[in-house]
N, CA, C and O atoms as a GROMACS GRO file, in nm:
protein
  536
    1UNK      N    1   2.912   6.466  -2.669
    1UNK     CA    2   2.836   6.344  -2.676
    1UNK      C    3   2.853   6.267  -2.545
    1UNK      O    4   2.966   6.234  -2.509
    2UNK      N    5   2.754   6.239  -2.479
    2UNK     CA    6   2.736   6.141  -2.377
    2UNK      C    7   2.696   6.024  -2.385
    2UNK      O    8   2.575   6.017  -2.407
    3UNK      N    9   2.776   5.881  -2.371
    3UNK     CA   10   2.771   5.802  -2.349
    3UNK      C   11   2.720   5.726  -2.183
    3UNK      O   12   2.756   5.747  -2.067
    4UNK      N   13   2.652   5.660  -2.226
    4UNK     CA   14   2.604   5.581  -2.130
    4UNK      C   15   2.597   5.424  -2.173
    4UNK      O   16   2.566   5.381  -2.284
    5UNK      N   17   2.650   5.312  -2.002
    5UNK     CA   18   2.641   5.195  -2.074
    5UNK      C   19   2.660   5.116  -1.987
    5UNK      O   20   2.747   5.154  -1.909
    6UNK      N   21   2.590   4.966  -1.952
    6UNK     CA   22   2.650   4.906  -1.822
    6UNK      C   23   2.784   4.839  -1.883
    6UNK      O   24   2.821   4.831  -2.000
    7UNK      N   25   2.844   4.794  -1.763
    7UNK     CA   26   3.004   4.768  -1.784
    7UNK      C   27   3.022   4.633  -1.714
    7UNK      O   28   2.986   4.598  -1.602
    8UNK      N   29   3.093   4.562  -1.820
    8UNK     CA   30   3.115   4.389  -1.768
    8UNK      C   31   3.298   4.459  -1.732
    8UNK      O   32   3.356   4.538  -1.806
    9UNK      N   33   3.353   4.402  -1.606
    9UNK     CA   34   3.455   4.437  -1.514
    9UNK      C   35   3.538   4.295  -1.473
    9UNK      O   36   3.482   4.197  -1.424
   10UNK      N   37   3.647   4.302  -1.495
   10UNK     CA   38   3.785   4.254  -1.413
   10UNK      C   39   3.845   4.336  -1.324
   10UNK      O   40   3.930   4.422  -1.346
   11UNK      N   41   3.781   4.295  -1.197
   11UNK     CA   42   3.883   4.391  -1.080
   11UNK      C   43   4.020   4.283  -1.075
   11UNK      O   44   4.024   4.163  -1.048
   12UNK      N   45   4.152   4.396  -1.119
   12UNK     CA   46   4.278   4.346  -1.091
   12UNK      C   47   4.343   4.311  -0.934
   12UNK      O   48   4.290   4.368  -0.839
   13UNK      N   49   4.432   4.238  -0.914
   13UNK     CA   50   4.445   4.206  -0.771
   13UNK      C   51   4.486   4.333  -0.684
   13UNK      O   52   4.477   4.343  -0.561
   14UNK      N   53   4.528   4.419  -0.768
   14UNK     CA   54   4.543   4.566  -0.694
   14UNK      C   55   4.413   4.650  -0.595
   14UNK      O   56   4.432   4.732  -0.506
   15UNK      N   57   4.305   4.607  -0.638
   15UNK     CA   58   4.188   4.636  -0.600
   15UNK      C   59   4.165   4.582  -0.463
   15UNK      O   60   4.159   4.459  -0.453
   16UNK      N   61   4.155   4.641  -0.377
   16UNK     CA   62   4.111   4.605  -0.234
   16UNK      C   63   3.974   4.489  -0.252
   16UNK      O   64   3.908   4.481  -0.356
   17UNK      N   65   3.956   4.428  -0.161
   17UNK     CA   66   3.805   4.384  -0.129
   17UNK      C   67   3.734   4.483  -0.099
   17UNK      O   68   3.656   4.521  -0.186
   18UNK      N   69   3.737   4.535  -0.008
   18UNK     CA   70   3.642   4.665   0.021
   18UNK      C   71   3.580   4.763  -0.050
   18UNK      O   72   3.472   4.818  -0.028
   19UNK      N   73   3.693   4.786  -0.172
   19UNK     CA   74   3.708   4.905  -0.303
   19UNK      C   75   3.623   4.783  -0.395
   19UNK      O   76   3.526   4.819  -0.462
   20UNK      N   77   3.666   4.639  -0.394
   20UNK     CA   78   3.572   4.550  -0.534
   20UNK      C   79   3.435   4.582  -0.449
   20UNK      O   80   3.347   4.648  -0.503
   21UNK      N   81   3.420   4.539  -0.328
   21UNK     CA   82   3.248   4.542  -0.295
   21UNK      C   83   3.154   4.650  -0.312
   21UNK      O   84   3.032   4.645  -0.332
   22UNK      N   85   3.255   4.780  -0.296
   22UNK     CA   86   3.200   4.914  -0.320
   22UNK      C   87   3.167   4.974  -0.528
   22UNK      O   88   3.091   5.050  -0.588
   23UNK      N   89   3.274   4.885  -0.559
   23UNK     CA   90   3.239   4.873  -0.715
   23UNK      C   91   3.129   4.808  -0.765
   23UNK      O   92   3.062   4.849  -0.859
   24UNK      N   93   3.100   4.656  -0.673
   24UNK     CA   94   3.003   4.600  -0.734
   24UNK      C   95   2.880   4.600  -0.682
   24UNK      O   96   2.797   4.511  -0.695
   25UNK      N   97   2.866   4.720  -0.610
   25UNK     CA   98   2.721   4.786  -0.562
   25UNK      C   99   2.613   4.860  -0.682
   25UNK      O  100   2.490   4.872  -0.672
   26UNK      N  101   2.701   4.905  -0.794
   26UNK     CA  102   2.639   4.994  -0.891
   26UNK      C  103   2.592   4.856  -0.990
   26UNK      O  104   2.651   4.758  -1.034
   27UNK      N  105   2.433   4.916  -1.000
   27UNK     CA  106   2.379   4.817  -1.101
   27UNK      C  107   2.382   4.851  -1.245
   27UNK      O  108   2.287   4.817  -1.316
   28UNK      N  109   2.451   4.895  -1.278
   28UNK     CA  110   2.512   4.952  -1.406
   28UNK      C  111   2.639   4.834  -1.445
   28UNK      O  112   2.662   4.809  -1.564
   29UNK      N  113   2.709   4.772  -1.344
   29UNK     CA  114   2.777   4.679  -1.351
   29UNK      C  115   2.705   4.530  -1.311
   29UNK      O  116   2.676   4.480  -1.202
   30UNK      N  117   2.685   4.473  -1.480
   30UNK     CA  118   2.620   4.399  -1.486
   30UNK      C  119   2.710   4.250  -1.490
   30UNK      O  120   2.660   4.140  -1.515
   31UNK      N  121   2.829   4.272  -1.464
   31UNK     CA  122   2.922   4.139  -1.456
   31UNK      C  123   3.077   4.197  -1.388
   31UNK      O  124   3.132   4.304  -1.413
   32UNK      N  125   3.113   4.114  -1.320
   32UNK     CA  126   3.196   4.159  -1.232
   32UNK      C  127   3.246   4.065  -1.195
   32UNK      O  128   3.169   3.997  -1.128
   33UNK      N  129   3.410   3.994  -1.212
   33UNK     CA  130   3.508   3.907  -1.160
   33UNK      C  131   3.618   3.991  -1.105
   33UNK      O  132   3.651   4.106  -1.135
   34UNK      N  133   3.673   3.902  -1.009
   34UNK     CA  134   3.752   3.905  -0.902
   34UNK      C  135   3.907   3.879  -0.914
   34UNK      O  136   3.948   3.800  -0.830
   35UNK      N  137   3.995   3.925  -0.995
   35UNK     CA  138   4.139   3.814  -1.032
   35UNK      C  139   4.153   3.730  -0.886
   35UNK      O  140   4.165   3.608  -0.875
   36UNK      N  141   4.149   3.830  -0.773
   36UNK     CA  142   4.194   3.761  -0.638
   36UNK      C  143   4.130   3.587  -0.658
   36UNK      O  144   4.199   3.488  -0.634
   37UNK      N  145   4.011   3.585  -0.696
   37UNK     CA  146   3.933   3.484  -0.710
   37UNK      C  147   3.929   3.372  -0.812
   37UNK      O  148   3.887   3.256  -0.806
   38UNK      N  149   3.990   3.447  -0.912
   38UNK     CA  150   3.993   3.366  -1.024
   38UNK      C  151   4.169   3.234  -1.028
   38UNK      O  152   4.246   3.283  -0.945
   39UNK      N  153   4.216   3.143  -1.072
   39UNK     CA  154   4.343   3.094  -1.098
   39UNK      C  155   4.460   3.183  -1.151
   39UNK      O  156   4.576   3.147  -1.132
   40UNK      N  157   4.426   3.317  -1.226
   40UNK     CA  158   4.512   3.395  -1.256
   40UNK      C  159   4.534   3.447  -1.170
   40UNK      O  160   4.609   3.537  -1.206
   41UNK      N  161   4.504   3.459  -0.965
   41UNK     CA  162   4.553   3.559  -0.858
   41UNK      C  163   4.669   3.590  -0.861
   41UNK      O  164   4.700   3.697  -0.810
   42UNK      N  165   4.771   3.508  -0.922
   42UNK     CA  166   4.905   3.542  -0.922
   42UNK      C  167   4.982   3.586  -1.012
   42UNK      O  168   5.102   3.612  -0.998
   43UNK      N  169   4.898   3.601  -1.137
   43UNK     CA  170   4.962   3.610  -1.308
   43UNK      C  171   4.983   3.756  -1.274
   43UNK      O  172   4.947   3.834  -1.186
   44UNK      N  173   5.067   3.758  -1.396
   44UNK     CA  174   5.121   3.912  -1.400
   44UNK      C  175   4.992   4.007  -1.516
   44UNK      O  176   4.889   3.946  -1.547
   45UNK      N  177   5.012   4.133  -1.562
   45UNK     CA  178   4.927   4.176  -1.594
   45UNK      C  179   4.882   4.168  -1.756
   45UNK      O  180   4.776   4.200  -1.810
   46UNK      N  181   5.040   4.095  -1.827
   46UNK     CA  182   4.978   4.047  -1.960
   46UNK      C  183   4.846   3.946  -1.940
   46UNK      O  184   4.746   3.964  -2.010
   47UNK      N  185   4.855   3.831  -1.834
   47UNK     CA  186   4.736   3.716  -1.849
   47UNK      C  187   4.606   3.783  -1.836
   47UNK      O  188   4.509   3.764  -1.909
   48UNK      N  189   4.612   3.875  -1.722
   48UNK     CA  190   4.501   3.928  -1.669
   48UNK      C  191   4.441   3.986  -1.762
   48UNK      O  192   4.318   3.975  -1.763
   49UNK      N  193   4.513   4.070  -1.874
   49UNK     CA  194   4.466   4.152  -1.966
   49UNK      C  195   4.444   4.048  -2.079
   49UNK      O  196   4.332   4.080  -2.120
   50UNK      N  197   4.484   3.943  -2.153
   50UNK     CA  198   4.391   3.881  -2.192
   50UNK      C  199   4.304   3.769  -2.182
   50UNK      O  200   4.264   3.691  -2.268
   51UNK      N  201   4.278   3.780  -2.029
   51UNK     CA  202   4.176   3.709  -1.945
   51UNK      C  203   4.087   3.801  -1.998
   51UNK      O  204   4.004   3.759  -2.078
   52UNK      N  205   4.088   3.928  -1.966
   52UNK     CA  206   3.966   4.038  -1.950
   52UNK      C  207   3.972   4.040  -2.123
   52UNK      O  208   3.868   4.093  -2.162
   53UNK      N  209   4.051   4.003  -2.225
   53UNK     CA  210   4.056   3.998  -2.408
   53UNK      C  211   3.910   3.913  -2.400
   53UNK      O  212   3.796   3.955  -2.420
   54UNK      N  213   3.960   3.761  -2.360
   54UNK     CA  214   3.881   3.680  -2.406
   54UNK      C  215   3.693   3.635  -2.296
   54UNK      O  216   3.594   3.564  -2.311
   55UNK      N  217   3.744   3.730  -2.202
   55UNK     CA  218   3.579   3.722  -2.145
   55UNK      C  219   3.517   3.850  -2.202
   55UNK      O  220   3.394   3.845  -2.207
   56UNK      N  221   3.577   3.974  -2.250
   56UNK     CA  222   3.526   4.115  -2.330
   56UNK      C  223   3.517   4.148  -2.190
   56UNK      O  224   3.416   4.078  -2.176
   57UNK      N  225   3.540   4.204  -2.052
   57UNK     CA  226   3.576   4.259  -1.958
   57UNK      C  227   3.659   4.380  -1.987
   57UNK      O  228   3.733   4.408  -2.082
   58UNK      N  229   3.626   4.448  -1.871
   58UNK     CA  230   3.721   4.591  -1.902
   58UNK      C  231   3.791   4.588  -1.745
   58UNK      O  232   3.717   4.575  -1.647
   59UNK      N  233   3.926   4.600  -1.732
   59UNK     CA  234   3.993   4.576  -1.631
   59UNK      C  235   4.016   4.723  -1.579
   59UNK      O  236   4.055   4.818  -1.647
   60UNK      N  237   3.984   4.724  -1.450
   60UNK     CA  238   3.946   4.789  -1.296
   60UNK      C  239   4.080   4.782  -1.247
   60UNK      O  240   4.113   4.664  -1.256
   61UNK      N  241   4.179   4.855  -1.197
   61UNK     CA  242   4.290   4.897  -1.144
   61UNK      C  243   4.367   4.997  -1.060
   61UNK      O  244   4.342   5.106  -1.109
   62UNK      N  245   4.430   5.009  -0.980
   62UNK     CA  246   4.489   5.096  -0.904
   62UNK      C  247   4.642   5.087  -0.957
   62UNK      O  248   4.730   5.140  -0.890
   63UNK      N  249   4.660   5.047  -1.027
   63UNK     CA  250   4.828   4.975  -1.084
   63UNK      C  251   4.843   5.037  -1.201
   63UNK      O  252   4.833   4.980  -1.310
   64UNK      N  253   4.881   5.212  -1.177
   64UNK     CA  254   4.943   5.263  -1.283
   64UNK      C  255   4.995   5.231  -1.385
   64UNK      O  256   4.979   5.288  -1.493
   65UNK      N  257   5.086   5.107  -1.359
   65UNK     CA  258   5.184   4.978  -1.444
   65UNK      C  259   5.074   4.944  -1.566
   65UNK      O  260   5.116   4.942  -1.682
   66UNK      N  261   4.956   4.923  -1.544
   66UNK     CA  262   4.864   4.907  -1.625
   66UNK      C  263   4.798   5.021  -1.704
   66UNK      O  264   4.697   5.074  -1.658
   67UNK      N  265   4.851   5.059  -1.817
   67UNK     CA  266   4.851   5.183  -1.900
   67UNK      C  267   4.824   5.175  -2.008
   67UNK      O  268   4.775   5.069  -2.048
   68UNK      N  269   4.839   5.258  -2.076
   68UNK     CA  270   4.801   5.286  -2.240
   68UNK      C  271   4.956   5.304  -2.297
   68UNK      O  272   4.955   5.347  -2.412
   69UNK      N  273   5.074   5.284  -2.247
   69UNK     CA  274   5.206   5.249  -2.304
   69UNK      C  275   5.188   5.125  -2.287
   69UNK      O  276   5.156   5.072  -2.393
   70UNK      N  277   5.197   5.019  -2.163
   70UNK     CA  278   5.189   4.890  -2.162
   70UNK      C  279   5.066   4.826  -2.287
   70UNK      O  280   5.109   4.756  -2.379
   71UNK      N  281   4.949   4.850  -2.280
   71UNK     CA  282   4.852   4.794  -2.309
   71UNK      C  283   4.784   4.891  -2.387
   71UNK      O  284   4.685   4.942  -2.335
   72UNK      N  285   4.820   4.932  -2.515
   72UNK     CA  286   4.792   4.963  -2.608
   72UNK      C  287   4.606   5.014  -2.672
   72UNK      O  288   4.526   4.924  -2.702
   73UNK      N  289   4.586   5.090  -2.678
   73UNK     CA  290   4.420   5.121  -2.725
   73UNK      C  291   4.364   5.033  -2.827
   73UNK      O  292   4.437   4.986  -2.915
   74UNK      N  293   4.247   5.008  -2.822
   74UNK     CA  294   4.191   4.886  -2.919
   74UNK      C  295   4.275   4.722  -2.873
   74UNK      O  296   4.212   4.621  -2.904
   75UNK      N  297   4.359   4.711  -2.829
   75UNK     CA  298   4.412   4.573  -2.775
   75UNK      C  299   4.354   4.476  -2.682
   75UNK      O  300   4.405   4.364  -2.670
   76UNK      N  301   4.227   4.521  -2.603
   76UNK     CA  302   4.201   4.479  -2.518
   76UNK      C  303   4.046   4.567  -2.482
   76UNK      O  304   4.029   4.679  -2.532
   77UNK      N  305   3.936   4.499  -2.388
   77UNK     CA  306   3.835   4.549  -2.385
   77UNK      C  307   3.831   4.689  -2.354
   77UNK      O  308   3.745   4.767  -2.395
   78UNK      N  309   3.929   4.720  -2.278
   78UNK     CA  310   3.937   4.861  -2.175
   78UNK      C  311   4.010   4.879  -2.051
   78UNK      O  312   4.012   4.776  -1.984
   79UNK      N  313   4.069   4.976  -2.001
   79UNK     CA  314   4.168   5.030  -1.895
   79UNK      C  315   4.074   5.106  -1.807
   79UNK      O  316   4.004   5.192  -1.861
   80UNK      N  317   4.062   5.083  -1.672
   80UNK     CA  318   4.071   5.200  -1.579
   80UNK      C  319   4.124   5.218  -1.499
   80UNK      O  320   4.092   5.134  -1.414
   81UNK      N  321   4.210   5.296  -1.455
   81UNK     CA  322   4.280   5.308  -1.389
   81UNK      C  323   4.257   5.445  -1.294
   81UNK      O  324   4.246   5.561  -1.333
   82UNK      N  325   4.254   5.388  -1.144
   82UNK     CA  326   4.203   5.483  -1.035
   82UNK      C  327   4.332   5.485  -0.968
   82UNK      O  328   4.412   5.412  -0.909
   83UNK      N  329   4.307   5.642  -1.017
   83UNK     CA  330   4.469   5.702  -0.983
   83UNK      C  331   4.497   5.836  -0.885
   83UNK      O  332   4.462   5.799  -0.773
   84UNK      N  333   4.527   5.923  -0.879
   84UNK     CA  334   4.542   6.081  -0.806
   84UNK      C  335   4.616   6.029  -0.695
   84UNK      O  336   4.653   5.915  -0.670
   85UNK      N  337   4.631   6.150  -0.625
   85UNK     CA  338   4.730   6.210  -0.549
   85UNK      C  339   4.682   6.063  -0.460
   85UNK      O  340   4.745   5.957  -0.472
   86UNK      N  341   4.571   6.079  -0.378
   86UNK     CA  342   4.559   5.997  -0.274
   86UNK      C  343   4.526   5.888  -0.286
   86UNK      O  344   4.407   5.883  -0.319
   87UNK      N  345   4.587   5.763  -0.270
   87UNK     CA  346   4.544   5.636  -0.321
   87UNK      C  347   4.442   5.594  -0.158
   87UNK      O  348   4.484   5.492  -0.104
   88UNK      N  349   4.360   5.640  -0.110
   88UNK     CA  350   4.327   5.509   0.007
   88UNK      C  351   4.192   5.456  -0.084
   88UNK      O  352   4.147   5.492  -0.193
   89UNK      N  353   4.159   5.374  -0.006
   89UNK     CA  354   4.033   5.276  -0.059
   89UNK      C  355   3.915   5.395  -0.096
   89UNK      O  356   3.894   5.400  -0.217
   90UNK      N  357   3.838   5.487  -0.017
   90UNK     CA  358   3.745   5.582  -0.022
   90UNK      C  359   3.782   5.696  -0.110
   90UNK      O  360   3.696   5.765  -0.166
   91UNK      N  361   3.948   5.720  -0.126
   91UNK     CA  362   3.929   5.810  -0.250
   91UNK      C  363   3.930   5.746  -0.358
   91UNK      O  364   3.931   5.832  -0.446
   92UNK      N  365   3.929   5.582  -0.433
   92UNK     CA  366   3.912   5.590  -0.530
   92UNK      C  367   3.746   5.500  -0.520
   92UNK      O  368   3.708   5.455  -0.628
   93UNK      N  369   3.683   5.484  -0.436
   93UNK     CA  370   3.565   5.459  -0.432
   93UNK      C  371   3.516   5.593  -0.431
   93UNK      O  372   3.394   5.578  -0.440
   94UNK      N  373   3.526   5.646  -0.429
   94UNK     CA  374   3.449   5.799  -0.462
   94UNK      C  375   3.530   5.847  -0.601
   94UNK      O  376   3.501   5.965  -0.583
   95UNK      N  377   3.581   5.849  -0.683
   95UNK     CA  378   3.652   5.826  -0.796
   95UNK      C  379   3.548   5.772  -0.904
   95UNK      O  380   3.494   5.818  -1.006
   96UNK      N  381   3.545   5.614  -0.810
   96UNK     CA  382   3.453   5.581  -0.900
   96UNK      C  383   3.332   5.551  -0.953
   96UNK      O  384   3.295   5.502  -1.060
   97UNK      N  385   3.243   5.616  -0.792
   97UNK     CA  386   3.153   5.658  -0.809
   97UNK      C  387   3.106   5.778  -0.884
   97UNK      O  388   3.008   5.765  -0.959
   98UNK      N  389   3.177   5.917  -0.870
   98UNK     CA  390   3.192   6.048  -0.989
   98UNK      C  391   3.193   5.939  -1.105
   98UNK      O  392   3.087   5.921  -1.166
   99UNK      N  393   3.311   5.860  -1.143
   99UNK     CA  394   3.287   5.796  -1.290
   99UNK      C  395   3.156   5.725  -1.350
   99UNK      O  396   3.119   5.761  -1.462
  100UNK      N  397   3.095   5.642  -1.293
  100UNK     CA  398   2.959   5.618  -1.257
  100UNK      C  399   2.852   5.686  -1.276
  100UNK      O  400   2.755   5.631  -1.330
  101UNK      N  401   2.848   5.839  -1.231
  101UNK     CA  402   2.762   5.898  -1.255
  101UNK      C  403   2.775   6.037  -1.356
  101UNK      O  404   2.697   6.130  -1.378
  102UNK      N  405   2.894   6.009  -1.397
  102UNK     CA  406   2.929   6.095  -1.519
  102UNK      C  407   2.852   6.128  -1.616
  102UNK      O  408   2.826   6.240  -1.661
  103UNK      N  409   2.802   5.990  -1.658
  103UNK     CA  410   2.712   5.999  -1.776
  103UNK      C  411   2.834   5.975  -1.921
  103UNK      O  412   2.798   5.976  -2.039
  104UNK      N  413   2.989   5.955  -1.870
  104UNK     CA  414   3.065   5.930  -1.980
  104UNK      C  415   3.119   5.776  -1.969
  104UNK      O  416   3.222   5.748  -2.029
  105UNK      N  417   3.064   5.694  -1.906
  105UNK     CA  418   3.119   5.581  -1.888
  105UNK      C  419   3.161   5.469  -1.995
  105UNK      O  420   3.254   5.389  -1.997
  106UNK      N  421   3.046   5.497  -2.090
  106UNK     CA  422   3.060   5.432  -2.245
  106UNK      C  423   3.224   5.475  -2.328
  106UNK      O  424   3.282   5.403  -2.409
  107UNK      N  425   3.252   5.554  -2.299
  107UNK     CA  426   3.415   5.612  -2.331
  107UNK      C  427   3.500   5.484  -2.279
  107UNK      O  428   3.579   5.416  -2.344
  108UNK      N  429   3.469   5.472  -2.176
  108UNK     CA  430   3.624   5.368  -2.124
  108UNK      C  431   3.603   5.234  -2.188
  108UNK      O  432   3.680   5.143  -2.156
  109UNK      N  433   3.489   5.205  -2.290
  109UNK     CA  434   3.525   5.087  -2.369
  109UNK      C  435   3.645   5.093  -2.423
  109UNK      O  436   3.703   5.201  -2.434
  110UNK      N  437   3.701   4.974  -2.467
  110UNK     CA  438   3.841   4.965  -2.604
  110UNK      C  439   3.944   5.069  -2.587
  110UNK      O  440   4.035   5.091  -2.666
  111UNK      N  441   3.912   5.149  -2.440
  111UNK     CA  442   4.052   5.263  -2.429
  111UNK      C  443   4.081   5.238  -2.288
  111UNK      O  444   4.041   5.152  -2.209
  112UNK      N  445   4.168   5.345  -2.278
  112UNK     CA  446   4.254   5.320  -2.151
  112UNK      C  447   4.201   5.445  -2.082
  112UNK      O  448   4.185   5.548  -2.147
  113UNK      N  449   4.164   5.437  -1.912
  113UNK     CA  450   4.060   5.571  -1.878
  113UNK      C  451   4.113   5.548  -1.749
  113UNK      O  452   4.116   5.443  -1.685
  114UNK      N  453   4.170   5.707  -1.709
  114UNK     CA  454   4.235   5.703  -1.612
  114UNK      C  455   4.156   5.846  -1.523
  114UNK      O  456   4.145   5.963  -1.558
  115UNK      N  457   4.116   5.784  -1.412
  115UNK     CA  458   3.995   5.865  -1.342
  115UNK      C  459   4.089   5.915  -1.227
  115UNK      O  460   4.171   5.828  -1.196
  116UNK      N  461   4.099   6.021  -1.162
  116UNK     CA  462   4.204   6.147  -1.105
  116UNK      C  463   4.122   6.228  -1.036
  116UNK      O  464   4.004   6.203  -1.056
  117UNK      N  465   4.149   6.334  -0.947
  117UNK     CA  466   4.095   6.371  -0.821
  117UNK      C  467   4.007   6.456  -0.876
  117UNK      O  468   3.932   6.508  -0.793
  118UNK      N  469   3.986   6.498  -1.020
  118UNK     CA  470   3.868   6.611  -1.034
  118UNK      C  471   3.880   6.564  -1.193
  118UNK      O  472   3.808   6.636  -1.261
  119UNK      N  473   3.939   6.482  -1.257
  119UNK     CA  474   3.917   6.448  -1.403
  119UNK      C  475   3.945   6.324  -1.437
  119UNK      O  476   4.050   6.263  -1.414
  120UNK      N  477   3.849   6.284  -1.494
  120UNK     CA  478   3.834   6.196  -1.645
  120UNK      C  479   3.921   6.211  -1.742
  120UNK      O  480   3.916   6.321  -1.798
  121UNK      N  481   4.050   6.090  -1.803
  121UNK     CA  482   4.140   6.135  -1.867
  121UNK      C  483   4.088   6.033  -2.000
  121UNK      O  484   3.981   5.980  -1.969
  122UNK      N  485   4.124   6.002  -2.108
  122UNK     CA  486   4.054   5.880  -2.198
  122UNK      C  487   4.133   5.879  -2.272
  122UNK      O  488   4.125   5.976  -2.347
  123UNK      N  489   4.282   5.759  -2.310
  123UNK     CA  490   4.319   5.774  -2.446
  123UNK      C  491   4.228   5.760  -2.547
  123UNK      O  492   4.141   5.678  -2.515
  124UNK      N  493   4.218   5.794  -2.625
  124UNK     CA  494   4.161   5.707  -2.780
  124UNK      C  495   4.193   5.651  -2.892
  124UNK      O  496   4.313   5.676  -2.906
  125UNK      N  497   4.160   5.597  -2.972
  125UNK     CA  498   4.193   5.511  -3.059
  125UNK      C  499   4.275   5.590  -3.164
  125UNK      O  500   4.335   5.530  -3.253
  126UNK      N  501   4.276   5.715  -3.155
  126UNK     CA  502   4.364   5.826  -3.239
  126UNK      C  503   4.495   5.835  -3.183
  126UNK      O  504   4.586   5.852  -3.264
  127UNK      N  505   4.539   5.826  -3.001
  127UNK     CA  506   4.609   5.844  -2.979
  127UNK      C  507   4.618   5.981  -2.924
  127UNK      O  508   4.728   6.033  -2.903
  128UNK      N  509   4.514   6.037  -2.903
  128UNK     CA  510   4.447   6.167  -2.830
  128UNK      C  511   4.369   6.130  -2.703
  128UNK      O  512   4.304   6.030  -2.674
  129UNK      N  513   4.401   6.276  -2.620
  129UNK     CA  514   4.321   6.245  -2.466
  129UNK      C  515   4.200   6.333  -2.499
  129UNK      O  516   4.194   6.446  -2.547
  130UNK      N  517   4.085   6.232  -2.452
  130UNK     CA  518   3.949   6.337  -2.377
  130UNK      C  519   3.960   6.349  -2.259
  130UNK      O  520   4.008   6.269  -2.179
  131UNK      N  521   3.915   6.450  -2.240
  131UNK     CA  522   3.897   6.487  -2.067
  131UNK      C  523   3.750   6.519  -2.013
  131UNK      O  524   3.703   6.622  -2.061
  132UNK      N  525   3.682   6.462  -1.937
  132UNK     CA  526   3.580   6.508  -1.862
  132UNK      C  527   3.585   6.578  -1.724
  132UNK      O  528   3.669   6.512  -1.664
  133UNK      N  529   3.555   6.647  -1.666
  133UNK     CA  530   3.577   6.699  -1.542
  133UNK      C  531   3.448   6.574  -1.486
  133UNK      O  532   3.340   6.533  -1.527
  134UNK      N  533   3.559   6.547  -1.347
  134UNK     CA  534   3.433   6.457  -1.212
  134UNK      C  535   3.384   6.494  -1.114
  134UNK      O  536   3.310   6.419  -1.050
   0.00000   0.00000   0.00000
């Protein structure tokens, strides 16, 4: 089953500027805040996460720390976390562009989705991983 869906976004302060501007190029992302920008720039990642609770945002990350042990499935709008071997700005802007054009993007609602140098990882609400290849 393929999901498709635009995505309202909290980029965490982990997120480059360069990596948020390259995120908020896709018009599929129809709402898009900044923590850098917001009064929470300095909160740790409980506020942020229910900053992104109470706007229904799905929080955008490079901060492993931000997980599906920390932050639990169904707890919060959604996890992504842009991760693999190479962290620079262009490998996870190309990360998350593959995620983007997956055609599985509707998955990383209400779960924790951790996008990797050739896969799509997805807890779910069972407590089971899907995997998509990117």
């Amino acid at each position: 089953m393929r999901l498709t869906t635009n995505l309202r976004v909290l980029l965490d302060g982990s997120v480059s500027d360069i990596l948020a501007d390259e995120i908020c190029t896709y018009s599929a992302i129809v709402r898009a805040e900044r923590v850098n920008l917001l009064p929470i720039k300095e909160a740790d990642d409980d506020v942020v996460v229910r900053y992104a609770k109470a706007h229904d945002l799905i929080v955008i990350t490079t901060d492993t720390g931000l997980n599906h042990v920390s932050f639990p499935v169904c707890r919060h709008p959604g996890i992504i976390v842009l991760s693999g071997r190479r962290r620079h700005e262009s490998v996870h802007a190309d990360l998350f562009r593959k995620f983007m054009q997956s055609g599985n993007r509707g998955y990383a609602k209400d779960k924790v989705t951790y996008l990797t140098d050739k896969l799509m990882r997805v807890r779910t609400h069972d407590d089971e991983w899907i995997h998509f290849p990117l």
